[in-house]
Phi, psi and omega in degrees: 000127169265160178274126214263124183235111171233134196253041182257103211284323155307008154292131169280020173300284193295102183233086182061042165088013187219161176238147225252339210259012151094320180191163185200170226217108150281110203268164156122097188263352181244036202259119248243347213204174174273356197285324204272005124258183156208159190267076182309356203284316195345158151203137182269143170318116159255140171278136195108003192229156194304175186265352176215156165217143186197183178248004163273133206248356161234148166287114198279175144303311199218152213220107182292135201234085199260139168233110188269027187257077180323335198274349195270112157303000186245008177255176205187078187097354183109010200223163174263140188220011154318153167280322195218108196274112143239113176271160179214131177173037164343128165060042154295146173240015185188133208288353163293344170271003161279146175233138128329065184303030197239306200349141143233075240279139186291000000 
């Protein structure tokens, strides 16, 4: 499990900089850079609704992590094996606008 920094504050996930829904999906199976991921998991913040909803009653530090970005040195079987996870995407409305700042390409 890695330690997760997610700075897409609009997610409905994103309880401080930490994520609340338990494991997340990294999207990008052709993906050569980090922009060529995204954070499939994303769900965007509605209004009227709590700021997080999960089967997690805190937001966690660490994180299960399934990743289709083959190309990433850190991936290892479909699984992320990094120590430290940064997703990126300020004012995102869609998980294509999340990224893998972690991203490395082998």
């Amino acid at each position: 499990m890695a330690d997760l920094k997610c700075v897409v504050e609009n997610c409905t996930y994103n309880k401080d900089c930490l994520c609340s829904k338990g494991d997340i999906m990294v999207g990008g199976k052709h993906a050569c850079d980090c922009d060529g991921t995204c954070c499939e998991s994303f769900a965007q913040k509605r209004e009227g609704r709590d700021s997080f909803s999960s089967s997690l009653s805190h937001p966690s530090h660490t994180i299960s992590i399934d990743c289709e970005a083959v190309k990433c040195i850190y991936n290892s079987n479909y699984k992320c094996v990094a120590d430290h996870v940064d997703i990126k995407g300020c004012g995102a409305s869609d998980c294509r606008e999340t990224a893998c700042a972690t991203f490395s390409e082998k």
